[in-house]
C-alpha positions in Angstrom: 0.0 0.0 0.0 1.5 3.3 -0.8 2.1 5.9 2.2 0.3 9.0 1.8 1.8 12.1 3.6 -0.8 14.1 5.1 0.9 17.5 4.7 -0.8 20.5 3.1 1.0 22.4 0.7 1.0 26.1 0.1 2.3 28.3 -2.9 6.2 28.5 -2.4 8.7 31.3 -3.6 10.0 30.6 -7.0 13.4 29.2 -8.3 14.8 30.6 -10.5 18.8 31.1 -9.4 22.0 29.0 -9.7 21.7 28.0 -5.7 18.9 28.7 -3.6 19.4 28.1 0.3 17.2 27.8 3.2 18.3 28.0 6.5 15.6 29.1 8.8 17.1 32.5 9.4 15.4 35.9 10.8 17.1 37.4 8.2 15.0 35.4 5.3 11.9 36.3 7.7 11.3 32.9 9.5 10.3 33.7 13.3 10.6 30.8 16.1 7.8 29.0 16.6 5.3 26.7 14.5 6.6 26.9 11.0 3.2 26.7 9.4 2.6 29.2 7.2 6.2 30.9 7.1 7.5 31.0 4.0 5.2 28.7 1.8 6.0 25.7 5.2 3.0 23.9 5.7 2.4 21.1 8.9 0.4 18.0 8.6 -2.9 19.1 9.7 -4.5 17.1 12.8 -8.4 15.6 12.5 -9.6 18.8 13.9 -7.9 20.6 10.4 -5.3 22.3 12.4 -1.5 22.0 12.1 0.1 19.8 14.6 2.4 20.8 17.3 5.9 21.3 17.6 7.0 21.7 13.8 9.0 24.7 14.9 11.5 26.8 13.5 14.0 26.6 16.7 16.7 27.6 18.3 17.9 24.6 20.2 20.5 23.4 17.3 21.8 24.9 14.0 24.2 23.8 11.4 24.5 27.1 10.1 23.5 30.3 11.6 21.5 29.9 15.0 18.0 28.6 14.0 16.2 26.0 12.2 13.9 23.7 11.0 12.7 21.1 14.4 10.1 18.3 13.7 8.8 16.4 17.0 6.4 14.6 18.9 2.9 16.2 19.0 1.8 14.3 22.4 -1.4 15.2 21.6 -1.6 13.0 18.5 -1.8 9.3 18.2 1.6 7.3 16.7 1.7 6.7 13.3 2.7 3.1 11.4 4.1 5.2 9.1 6.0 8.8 9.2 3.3 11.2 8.3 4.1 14.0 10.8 5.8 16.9 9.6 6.5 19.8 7.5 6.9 20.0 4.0 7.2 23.1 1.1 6.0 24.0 -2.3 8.3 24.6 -4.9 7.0 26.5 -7.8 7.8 26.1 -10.5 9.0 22.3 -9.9 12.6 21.7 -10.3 13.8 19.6 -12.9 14.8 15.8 -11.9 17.3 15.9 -15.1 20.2 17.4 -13.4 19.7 18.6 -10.0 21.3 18.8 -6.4 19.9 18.7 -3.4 21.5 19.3 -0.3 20.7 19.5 3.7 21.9 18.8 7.1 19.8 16.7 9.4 20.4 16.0 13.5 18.5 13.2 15.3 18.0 13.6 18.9 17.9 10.1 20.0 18.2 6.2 19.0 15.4 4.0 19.5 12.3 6.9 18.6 10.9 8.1 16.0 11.6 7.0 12.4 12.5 10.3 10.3 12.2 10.6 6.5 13.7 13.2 4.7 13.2 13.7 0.9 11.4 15.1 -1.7 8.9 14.7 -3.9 6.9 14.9 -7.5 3.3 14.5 -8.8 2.0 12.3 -11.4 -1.5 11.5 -12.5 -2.5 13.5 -9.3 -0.7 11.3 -6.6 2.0 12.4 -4.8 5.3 10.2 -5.3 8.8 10.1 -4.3 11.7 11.5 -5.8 14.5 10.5 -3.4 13.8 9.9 0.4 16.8 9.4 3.2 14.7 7.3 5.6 16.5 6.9 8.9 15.2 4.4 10.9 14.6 4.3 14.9 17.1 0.9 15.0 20.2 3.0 13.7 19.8 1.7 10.7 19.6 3.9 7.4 17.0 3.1 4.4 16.4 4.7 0.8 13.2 4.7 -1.1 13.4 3.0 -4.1 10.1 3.0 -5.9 6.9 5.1 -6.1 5.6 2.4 -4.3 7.7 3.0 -1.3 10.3 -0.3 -1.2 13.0 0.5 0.7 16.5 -0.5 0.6 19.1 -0.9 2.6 21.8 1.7 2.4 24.3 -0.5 4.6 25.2 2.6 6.8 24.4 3.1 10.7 23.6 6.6 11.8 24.3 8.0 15.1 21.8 10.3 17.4 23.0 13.9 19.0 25.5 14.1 15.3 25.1 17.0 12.5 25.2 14.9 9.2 25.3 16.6 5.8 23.0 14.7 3.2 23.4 15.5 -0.7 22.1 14.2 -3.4 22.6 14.1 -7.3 19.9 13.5 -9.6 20.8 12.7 -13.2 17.4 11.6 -15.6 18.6 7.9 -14.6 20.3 8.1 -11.7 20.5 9.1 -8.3 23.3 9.3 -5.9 22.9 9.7 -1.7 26.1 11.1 -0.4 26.7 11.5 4.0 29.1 13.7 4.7 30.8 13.8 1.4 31.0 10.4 1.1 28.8 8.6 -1.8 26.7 5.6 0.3 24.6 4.4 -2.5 23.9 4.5 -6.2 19.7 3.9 -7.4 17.8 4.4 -10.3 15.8 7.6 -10.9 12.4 5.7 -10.4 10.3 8.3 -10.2 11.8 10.0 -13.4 9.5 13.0 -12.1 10.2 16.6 -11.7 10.7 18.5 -7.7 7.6 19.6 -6.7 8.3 19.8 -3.1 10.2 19.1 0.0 9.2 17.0 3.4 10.4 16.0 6.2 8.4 13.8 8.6 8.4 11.2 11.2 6.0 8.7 12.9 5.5 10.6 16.1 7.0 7.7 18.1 9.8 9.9 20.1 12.4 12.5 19.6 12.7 15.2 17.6 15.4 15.9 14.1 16.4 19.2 13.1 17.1 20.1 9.4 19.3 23.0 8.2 21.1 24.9 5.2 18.8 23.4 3.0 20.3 23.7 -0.9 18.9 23.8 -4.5 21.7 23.3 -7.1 20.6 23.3 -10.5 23.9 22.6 -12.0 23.3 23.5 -16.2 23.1 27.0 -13.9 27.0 26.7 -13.0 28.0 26.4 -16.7 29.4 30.1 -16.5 29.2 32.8 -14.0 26.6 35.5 -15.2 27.5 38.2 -12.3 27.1 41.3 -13.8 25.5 40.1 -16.8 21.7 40.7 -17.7 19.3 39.2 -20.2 17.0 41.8 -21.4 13.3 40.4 -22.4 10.4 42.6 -23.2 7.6 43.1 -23.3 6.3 41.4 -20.2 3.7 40.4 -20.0 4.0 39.6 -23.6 1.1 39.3 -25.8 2.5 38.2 -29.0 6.4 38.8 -29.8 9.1 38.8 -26.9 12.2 40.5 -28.0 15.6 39.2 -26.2 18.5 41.6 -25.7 21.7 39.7 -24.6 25.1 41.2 -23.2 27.4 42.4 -26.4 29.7 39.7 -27.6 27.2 36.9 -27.3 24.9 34.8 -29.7 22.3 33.0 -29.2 22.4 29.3 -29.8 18.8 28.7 -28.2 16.3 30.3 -26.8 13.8 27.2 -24.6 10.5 28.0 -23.0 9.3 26.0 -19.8 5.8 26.0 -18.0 5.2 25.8 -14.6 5.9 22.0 -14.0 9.1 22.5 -15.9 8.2 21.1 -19.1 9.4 22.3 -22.9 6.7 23.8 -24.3 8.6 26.4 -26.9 12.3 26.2 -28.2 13.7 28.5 -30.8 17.2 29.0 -32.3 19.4 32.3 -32.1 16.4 34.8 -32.6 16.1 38.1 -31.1 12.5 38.1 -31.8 9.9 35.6 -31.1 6.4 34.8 -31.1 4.3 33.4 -28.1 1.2 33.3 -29.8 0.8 29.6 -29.2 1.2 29.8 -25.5 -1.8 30.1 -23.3 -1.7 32.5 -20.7 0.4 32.4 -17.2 4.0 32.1 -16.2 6.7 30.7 -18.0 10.2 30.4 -17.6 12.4 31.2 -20.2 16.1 30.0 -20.6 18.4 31.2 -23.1 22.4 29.6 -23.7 24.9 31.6 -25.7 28.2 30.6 -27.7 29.9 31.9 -24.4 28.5 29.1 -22.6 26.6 31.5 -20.4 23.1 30.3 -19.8 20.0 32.9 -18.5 16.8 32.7 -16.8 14.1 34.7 -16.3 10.5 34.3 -15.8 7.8 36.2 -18.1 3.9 36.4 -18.1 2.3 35.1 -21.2 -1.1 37.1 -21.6 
């Protein structure tokens, strides 16, 4: 039977640079306290349709900085078979599984409570599915996901309670790679083959409590070239009909792609300056253009 994570989403920020990090900071306007409704964070709602308790943003333990991200026992709430108790995060416009990082540090409190999962995941047909999912287990012992049916796997590596670990993983359109501390542990297929469209972290409200921090986006076509001081000039937008491109002086244009909100292809064109979006119904796009410099742009535009 496939586990069904009763979070509630909300509308999250959208993604559009090389790197974007989350780390629970004042200064990226999180306050301590339940993180429901900070930020696009949403908390697995309780039977009476309100979040649960102590999903906090904290103070207790950080990996970077001073706060972040604490999921724990609700003692109010029953305990789960399965980890369903969390928080989790929109991301809009869904990342693309093709060639993607993924980065966070994670701290358990104690051996022998709760189960924690930590992962991310995608939607197809209208059912939520994993992408990748760390699942460490209450015995010490360390599982992966390995299909949208939720088969784990041993990942043949022992985890220790009261201990920052840094998690990263590489996702390549047929692989993924789960790395601990710089050190690769395991090796899957990309099962899912489905893009990002959010983030969770959860637990089975046995005991405990597991803090996550300096969370990490890494689209890595991004880090082709560094575009500091660079801009892509598109315009009008909103467009109607023609979008003209403006690059910096010196470059070409090899392509010019267009991307809708779940990050699929819906438009690609080849070193124009001019373009139509007549075919395009209305909303937000992404647009990414690559150069004979090897500098690649982003930017989002309204189609109306």
């Amino acid at each position: 039977m496939k586990k069904i994570y009763l979070i509630a989403m909300g509308v999250a920020s959208l993604f559009c640079a090389a790197q974007q990090t989350i780390s629970f900071e004042n200064s990226e306007n999180f306050t301590l306290g339940n993180i429901h409704n900070q930020n696009g964070w949403e908390v697995t709602l309780n039977s009476d349709n309100q979040p649960i308790l102590n999903q906090d943003v904290s103070n207790e333990f950080a990996s970077m900085g001073t706060q972040s991200l604490k999921i724990a026992v609700d003692e109010n709430e029953n305990f789960g078979w399965f980890p369903i108790f969390g928080a989790a995060k929109d991301l809009s416009p869904a990342l693309n599984y093709n060639n993607l990082n993924v980065e966070f540090d994670v701290y358990i409190s104690e051996l022998g409570g709760s189960t924690f999962e930590f992962g991310t995941y995608g939607i197809v047909a209208d059912e939520y599915v994993p992408v990748f999912v760390y699942s460490f287990n209450y015995t010490g012992n360390l599982e992966l996901i390995s299909s949208t049916d939720y088969d784990y796997e041993n990942a043949n590596f022992n985890w220790e309670a009261n201990k920052w670990y840094k998690l990263k993983v590489e996702i390549r359109e047929s692989s993924i790679k789960y790395y601990i501390d710089g050190n690769l542990i395991a090796t899957g297929e990309n099962f899912s083959k489905t893009n990002i469209e959010g983030i969770n972290f959860v637990h089975d409200n046995f005991g405990g409590a597991a803090y996550i921090d300096n969370i990490k986006f890494n689209n890595v076509e991004l880090s082709v070239q560094s575009i500091k001081n660079k801009k892509l000039l598109i315009y009008p937008n909103p467009v109607k009909d023609v979008l003209k491109l403006q690059i910096p002086q010196g470059e070409k244009i090899l392509s010019f792609e267009v991307y809708n909100a779940v990050g699929q292809k819906v438009a690609q064109f080849a070193d124009q300056k001019e373009v139509s979006m007549d075919s395009l119904k209305p909303g937000l796009y992404i647009v990414k253009v690559l150069t004979d410099k090897e500098s690649v742009y982003r930017t989002k535009i309204i189609k109306e």
